[in-house]
C-alpha positions in Angstrom: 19.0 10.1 14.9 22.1 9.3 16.9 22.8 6.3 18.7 21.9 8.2 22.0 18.3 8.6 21.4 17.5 5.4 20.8 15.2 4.4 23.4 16.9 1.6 25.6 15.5 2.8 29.4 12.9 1.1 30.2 10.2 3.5 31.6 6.7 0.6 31.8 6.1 -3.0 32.3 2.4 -3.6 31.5 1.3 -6.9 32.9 -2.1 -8.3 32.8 -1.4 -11.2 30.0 -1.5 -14.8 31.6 0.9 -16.6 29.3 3.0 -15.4 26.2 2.0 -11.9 24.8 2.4 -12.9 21.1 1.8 -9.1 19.5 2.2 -5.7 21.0 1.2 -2.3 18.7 1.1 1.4 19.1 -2.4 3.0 17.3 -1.6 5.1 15.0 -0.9 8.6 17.0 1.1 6.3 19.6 -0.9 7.5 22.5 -2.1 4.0 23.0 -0.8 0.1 22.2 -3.1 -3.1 22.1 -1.3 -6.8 23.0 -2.5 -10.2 22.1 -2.1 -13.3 23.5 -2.0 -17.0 24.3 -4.7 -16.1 27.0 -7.0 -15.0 24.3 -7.2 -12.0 25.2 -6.8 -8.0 23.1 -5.5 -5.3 25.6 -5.8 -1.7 25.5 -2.9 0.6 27.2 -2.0 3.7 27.8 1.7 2.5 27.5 3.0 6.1 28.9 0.8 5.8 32.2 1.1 2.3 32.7 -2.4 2.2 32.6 -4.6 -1.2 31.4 -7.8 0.6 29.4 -9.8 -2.5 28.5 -9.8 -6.5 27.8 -11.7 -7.9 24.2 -12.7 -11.2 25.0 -14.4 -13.5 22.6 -11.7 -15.4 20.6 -11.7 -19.2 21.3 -8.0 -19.5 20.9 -4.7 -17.6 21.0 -4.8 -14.5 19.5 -1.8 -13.9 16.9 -2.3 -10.5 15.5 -4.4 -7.1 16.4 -4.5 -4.0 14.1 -6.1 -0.4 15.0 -7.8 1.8 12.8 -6.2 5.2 11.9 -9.5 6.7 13.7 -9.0 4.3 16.5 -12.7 3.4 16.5 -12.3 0.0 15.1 -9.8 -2.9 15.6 -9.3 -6.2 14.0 -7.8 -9.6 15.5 -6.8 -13.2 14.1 -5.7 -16.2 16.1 -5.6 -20.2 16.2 -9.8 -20.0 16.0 -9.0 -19.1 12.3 -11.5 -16.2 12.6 -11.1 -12.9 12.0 -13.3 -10.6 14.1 -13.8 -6.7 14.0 -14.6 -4.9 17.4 -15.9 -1.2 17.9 -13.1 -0.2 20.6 -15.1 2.1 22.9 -17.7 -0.7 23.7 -15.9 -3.8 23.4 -18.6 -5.1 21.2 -17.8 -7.8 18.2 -19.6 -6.1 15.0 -18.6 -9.2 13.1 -16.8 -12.3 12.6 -15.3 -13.3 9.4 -14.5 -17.1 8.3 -13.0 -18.5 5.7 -9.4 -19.5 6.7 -9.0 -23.2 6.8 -6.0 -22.9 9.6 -5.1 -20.6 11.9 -4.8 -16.4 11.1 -1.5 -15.2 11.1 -2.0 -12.0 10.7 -4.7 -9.0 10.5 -4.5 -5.1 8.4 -6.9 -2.7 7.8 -6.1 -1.3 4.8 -5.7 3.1 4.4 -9.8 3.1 4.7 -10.4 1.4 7.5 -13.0 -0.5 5.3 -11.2 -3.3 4.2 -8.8 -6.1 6.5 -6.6 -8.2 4.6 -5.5 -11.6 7.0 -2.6 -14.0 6.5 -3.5 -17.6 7.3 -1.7 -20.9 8.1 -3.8 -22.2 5.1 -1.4 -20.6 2.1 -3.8 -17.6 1.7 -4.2 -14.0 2.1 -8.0 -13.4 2.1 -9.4 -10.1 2.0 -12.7 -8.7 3.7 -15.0 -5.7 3.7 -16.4 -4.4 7.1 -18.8 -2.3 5.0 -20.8 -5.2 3.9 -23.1 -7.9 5.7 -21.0 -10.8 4.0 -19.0 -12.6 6.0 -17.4 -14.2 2.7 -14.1 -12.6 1.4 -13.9 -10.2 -1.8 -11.0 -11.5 -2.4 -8.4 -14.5 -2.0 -5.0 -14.9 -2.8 -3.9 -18.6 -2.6 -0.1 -18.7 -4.5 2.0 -19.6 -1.4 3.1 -22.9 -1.1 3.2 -22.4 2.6 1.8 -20.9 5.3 1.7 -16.7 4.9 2.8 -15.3 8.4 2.7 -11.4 8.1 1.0 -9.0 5.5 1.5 -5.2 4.6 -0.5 -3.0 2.8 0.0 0.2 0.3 -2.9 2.1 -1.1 -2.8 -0.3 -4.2 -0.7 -3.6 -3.0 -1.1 -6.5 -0.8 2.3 -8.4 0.3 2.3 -11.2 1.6 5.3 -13.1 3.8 5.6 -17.0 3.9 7.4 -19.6 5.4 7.6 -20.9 2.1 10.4 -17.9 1.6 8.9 -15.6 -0.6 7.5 -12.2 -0.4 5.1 -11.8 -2.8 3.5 -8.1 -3.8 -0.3 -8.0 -5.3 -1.0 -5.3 -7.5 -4.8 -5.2 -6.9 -5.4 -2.6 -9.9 -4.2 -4.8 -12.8 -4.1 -8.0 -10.9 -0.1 -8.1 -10.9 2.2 -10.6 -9.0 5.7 -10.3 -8.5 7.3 -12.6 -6.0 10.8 -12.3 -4.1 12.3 -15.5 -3.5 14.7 -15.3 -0.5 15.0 -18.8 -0.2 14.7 -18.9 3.9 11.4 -19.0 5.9 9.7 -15.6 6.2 7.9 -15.0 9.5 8.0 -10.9 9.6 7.3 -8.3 6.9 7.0 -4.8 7.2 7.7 -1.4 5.5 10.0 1.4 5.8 8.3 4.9 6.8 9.3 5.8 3.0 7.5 2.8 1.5 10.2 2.0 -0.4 11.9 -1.0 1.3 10.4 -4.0 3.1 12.1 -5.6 5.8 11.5 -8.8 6.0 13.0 -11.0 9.0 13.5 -14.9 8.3 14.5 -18.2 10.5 18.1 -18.3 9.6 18.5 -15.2 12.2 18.7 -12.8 9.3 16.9 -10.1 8.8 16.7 -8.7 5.0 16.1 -5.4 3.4 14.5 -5.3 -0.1 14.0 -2.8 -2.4 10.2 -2.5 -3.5 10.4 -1.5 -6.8 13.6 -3.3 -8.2 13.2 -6.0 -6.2 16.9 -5.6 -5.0 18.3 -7.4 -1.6 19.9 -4.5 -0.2 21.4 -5.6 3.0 21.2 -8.1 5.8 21.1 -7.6 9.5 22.5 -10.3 11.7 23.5 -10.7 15.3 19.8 -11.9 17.3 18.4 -15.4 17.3 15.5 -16.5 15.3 15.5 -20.5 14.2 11.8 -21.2 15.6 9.4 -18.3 16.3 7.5 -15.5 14.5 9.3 -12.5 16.0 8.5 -9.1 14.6 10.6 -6.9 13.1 10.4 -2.7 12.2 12.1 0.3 11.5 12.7 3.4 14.0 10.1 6.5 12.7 12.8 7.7 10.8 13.9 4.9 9.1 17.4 5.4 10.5 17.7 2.1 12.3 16.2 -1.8 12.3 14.6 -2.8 15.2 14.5 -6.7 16.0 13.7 -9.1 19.1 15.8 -12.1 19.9 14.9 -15.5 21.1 17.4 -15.3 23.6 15.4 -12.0 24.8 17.3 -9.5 24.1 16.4 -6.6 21.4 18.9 -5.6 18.6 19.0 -2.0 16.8 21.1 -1.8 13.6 22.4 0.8 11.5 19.7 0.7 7.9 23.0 1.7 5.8 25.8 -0.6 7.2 23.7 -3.3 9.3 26.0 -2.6 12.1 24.8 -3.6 15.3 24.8 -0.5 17.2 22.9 -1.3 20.4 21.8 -4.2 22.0 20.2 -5.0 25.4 18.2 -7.9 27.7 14.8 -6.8 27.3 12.9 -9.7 28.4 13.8 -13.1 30.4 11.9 -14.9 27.0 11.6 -14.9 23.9 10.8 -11.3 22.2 7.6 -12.1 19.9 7.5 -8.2 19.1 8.8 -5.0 18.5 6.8 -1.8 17.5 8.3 2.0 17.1 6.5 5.3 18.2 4.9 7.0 14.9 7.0 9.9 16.0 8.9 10.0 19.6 11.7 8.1 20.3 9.7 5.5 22.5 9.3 1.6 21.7 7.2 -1.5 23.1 8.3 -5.1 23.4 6.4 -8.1 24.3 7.7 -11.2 25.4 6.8 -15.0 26.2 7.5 -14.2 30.0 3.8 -12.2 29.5 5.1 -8.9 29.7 5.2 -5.9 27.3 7.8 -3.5 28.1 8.3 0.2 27.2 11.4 2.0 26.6 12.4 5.5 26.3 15.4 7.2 26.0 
């Protein structure tokens, strides 16, 4: 992908949030993104039409984090009510709510099944949960962070785990393995390359760092945007080419993967950019912001 094509136009501003938008996400075909907010409120859009499809309400707080499933039947959501609840989309109805979490949620993935969601909390744990069952206790709960976890990811056979305690740490569920990266700064992003074989994880010394899943390795860092004091998202383009990153200062930053150059950057929002999320396979991206907005760009 050449610098050209990367999208920087903007082509939507979806509005409907009252207060920050702390989470924007394309589903999984990219025809539609769901936001989250301070108003404690889910949105569905159709990002390319501009169009608002539907409002979840039910959380008692801010909502944090809001994941899709690959069928786009199902979506999950965490916030400061420290609850996890999972909605059927096309009704807006809650099927169930999940507690556990002594502190706020984080962070919310369905894993590859749909069946299970895995949630970071502000209470040092990742705890696991299966929409399958009637039990609203998790299967399973992973409590080794010193601090709080802010972002999970998920393979067919890990659970990794971000914290602002500066490590990433990768759960091998099969034989009950840990291995834990220790990158000595506050983690408040992780997420994986298209390949699976890197993890980006963004931290509050305005770095963002590239890691090598299997060895381990720090590969490079990516510098240039401000990040001291809030959880802003990072990602890779669809093609793993570039790094995608929002600023405090509002702006959004792409950067060569091989040489961390900064090859574009642009005002995107009059606030603080809480999040950024690539197109699963056009050259289109969505940014939300603090001043309530979420933004699309094109090329």
């Amino acid at each position: 992908m050449s610098v050209s094509d990367l999208p920087k136009k903007e082509s939507n501003i979806l509005k409907g949030h009252e207060g920050a938008v702390l989470a924007a996400r394309f589903n999984s075909d990219g025809n539609y993104c769901l936001s989250c907010g301070k108003d404690r409120t889910i949105r569905l859009w159709n990002p390319h039409r501009g169009i608002h499809i539907k409002t979840y309400k039910s959380h008692g707080r801010e909502v944090r984090d809001v994941h899709v499933t690959s069928d786009n039947s199902k979506l999950c959501s965490g916030g400061g009510d420290r609850q996890i609840f999972y909605w059927d989309v096309a009704s807006g109805r809650v099927i169930r709510k999940f507690r556990g979490h002594d502190g706020g949620v984080n962070a919310v993935k369905f894993n590859e099944y749909s069946s299970v969601v895995v949630s970071a909390g502000y209470d040092q744990s990742l705890r696991a949960w299966d929409c399958r069952s009637q039990s609203t206790e998790p299967i399973q709960v992973i409590d080794s962070f010193t601090d709080s976890v802010m972002s999970v990811c998920l393979t067919k056979t890990e659970i990794i785990g971000g914290s602002v305690d500066g490590t990433v740490r990768t759960f091998d569920i099969r034989i009950g393995r840990e291995l834990s990266d220790d990158l000595g700064q506050p983690v408040n992003c992780i997420s994986m390359s298209n390949d699976g074989n890197c993890i980006l994880a963004s931290c509050l010394d305005s770095t963002i760092r590239l890691l090598d899943r299997s060895s381990a390795e720090l590969l490079q860092e990516y510098k240039g945007h401000t990040c001291k004091s809030y959880k802003l998202d990072c990602c890779l383009t669809n093609t793993d080419a570039h790094v995608i990153g929002g600023s405090e200062d509002g702006s959004i930053f792409f950067w060569d993967l091989v040489d961390a150059s900064v090859v574009s950057s642009f005002q995107a929002h009059s606030a603080v950019v809480t999040s950024v999320s690539y197109h699963p396979k056009d050259n289109c991206m969505i940014s939300s912001s603090v001043d309530s907005t979420i933004r699309v760009w094109k090329t």
